[in-house]
C-alpha positions as CSV (number, residue, x, y, z in Angstrom):
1,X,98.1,125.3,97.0
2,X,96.8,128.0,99.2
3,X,93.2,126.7,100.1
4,X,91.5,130.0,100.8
5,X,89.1,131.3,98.8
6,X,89.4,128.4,96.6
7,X,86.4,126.7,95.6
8,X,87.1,122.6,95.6
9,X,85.1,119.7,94.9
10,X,85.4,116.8,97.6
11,X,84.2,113.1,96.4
12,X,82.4,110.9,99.2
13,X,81.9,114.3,100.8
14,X,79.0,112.3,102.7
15,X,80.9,110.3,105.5
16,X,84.2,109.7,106.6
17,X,87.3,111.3,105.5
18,X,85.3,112.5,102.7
19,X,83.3,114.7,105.5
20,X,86.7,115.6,107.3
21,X,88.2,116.6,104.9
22,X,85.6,119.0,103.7
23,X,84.6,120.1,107.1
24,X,89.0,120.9,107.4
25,X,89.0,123.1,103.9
26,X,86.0,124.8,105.3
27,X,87.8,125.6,108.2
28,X,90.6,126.9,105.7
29,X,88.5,129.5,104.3
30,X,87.9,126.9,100.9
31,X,84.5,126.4,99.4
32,X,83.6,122.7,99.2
33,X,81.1,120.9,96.5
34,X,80.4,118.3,97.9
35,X,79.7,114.7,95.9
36,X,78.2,111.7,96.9
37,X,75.7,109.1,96.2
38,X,73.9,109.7,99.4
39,X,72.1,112.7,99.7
40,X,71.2,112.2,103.9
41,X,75.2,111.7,104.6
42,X,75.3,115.1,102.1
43,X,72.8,116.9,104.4
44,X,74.7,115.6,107.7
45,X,78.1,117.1,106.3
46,X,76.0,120.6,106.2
47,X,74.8,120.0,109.0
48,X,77.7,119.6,110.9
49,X,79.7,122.4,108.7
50,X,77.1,124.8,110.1
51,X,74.6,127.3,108.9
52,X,76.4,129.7,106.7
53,X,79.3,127.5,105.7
54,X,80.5,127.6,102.1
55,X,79.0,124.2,101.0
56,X,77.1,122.6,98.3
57,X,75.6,119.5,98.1
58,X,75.6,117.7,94.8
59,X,74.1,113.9,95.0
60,X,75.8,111.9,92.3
61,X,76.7,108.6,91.8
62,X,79.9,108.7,89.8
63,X,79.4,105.6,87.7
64,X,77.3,108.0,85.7
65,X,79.4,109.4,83.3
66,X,76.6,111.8,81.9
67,X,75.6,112.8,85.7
68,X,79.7,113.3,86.4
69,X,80.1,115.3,83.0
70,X,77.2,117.7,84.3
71,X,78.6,118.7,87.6
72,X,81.6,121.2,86.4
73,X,78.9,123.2,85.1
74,X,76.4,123.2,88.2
75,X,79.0,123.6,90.4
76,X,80.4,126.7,88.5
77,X,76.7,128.1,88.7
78,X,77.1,127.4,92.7
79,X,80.2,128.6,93.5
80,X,81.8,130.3,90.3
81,X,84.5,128.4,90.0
82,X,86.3,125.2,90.6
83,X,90.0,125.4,91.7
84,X,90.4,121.7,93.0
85,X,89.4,118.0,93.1
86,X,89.9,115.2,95.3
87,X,88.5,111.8,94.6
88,X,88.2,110.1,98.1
89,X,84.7,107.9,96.9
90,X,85.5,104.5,97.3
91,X,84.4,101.0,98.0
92,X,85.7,97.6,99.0
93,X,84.8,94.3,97.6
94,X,84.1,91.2,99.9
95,X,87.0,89.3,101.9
96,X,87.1,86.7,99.8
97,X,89.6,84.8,97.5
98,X,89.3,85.9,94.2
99,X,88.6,82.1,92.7
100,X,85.2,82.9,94.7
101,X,84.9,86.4,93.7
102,X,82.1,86.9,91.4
103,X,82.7,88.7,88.6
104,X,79.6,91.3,89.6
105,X,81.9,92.4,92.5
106,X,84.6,92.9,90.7
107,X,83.0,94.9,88.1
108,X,81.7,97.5,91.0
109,X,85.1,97.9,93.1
110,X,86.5,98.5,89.1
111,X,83.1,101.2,88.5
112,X,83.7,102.8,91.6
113,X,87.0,103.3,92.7
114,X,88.9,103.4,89.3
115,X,86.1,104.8,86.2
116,X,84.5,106.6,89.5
117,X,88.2,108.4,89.9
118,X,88.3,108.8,85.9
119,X,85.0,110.1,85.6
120,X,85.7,113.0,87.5
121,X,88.9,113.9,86.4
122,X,87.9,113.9,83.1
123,X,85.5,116.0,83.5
124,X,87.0,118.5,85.4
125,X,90.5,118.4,83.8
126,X,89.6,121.4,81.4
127,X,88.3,123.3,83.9
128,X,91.2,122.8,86.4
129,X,93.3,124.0,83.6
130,X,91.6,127.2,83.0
131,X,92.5,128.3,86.7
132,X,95.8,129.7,87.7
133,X,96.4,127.6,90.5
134,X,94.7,124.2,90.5
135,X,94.8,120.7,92.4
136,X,93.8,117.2,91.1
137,X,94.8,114.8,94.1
138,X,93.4,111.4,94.1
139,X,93.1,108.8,97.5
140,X,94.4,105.4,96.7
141,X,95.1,103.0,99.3
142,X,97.7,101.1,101.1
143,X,96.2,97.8,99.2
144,X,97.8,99.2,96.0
145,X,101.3,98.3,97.2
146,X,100.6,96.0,99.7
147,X,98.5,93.4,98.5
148,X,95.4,92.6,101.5
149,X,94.2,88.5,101.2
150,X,90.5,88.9,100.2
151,X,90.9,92.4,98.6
152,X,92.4,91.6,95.2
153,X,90.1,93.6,93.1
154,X,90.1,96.1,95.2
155,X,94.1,96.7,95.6
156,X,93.9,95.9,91.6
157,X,91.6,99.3,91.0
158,X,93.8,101.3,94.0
159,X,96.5,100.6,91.9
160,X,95.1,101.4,88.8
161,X,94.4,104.7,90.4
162,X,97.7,105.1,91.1
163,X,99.3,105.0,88.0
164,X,96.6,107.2,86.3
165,X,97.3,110.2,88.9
166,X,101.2,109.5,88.4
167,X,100.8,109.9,84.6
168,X,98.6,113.1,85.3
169,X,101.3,114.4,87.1
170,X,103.7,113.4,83.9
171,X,101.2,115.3,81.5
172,X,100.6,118.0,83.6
173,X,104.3,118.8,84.5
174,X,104.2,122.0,82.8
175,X,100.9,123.4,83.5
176,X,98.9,125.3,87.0
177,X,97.6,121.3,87.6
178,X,99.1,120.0,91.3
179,X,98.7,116.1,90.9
180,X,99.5,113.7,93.6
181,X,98.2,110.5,95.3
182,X,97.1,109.9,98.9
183,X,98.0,106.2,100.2
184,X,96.2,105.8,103.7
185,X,96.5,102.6,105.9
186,X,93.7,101.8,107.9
187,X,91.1,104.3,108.7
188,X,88.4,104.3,111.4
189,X,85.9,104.9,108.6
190,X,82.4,102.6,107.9
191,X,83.8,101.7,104.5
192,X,82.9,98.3,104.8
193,X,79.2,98.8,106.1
194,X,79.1,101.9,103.0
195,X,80.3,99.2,100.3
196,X,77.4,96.7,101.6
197,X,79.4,94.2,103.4
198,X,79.4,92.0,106.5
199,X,83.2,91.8,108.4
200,X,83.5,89.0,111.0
201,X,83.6,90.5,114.0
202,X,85.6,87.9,116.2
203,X,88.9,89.0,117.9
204,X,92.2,88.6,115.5
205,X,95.4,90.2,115.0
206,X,93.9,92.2,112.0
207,X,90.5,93.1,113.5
208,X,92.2,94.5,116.5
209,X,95.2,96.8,114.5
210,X,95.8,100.7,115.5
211,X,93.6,102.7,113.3
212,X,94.0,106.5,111.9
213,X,91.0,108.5,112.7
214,X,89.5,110.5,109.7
215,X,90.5,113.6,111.3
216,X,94.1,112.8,111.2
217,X,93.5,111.4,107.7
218,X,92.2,114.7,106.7
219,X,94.8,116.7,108.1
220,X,97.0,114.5,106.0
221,X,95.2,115.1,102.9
222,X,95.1,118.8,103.6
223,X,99.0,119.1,104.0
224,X,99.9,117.3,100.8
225,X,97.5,119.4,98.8
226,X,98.7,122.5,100.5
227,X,102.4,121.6,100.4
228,X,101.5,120.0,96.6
229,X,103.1,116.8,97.4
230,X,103.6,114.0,94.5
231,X,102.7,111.3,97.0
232,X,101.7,111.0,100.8
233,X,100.9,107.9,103.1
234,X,98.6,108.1,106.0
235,X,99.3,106.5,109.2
236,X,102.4,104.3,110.8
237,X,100.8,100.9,108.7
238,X,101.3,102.6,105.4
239,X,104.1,104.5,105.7
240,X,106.4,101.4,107.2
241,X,104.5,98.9,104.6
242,X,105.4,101.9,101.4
243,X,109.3,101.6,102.7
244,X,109.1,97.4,103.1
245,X,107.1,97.2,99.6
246,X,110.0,99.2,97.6
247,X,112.7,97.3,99.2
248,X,111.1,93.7,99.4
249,X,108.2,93.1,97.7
250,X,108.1,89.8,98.2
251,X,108.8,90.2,102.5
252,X,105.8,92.9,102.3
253,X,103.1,90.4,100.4
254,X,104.0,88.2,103.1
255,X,104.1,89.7,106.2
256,X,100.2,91.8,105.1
257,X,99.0,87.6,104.2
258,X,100.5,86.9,107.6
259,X,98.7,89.6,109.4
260,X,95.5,89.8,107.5
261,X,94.4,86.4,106.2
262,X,92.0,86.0,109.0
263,X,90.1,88.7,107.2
264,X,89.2,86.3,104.4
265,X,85.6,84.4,104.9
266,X,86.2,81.0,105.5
């Protein structure tokens, strides 16, 4: 989808490769709305999109479901239309087994990443579908095919999110609506410090792996929405743990237990 002119709403538009990826489509000639919980990392993406850029600021928390349902409407009265949505708001859960994980945890990962994701697409499906050239693309994570020790619930609602873009695709086949999913590895982000949680900071195989920078995410994100891919991986990690995961599943839950278990609290 040509991004120009467009006007497209980017989830967890406040920080990381929600902010570059709405500072890239600005650069693309899009207009971004802009939607996340916290209104000062809002005000910093406008900030550092500059004074005149095309973006609007809409703090939401997308648990809400009446909040969510509003925002087609307010940003149509901002920006007079919507021609795209991607859902990058997401959370992780803490790095431990899931016999120890309580089921308050569980429940937010599940109200963020996967009824967040459903939230908005609902509500924005039937505007999407008025447009004649539309995108719905939805950020997963490599945790949805490579199962991370620690991260159960959260590689449980990545996956969920998964199949629910891959049967909008299926439903949307013959209509204007581009639908794919966005797998990135790991990303140099502050997910962990944004979903409230304390990592161990001491030197280990997993603490010290390569990282994809949110720029390079974003330019990742903005190729498969302008190329309208069905799926795209971001960074070495997830594109060589996609390949192992459909041709041993087994060798792939291994190897990520191998290289990650020192990520669980002991």
């Amino acid at each position: 989808m040509d991004r120009s002119g467009k006007t497209i709403v980017v989830t967890g538009a406040g920080n990381g490769i929600g902010r570059a990826v709405t500072l890239l489509l600005l650069t693309k000639g899009a207009l971004v709305a802009g939607v996340d919980l916290n209104a000062v990392g809002l005000a910093e993406t406008a900030n550092q999109a500059g004074a005149g850029s095309r973006f609007t600021q809409h703090a939401v928390n997308i648990t809400d479901r009446e909040a969510v349902a509003a925002l087609p409407a307010q940003v149509t009265e901002a920006d007079g239309q919507v021609d795209g949505l991607i859902n990058i708001t997401g959370v992780i859960q803490q790095f431990v087994r899931v016999n120890d994980l309580p089921f308050s945890e569980i429940e937010k990962v599940m109200n963020v990443n996967f009824w967040g994701t459903m939230n908005t697409c609902k509500a924005f499906l039937p505007v999407l579908l008025e447009r004649p050239q539309a995108a719905l693309f939805n950020v997963a994570s490599m945790a949805a095919f490579a199962p991370v020790p620690g991260q159960a619930a959260y590689g449980a609602s990545k996956a969920a999110v998964t199949l629910l873009t891959e049967a909008l695709y299926a439903e949307l086949l013959d209509t204007n609506v581009a639908v794919g999913v966005i797998f990135p590895g790991a990303i140099a982000t502050d997910i962990a410090t944004n979903s409230g949680l304390r990592v161990r900071s001491e030197s280990s195989e997993a603490a010290q792996q390569k990282t994809t920078s949110p720029q390079e995410a974003a330019e990742s994100i903005g190729e498969a929405i302008e190329k309208e891919k069905f799926r795209a991986t971001i960074g070495s990690d997830a594109a060589m743990m996609d390949r192992i995961s459909r041709l041993n599943p087994k060798l792939a839950t291994k190897m990520i237990a191998k290289k990650m278990g020192s990520l669980l609290d002991s």
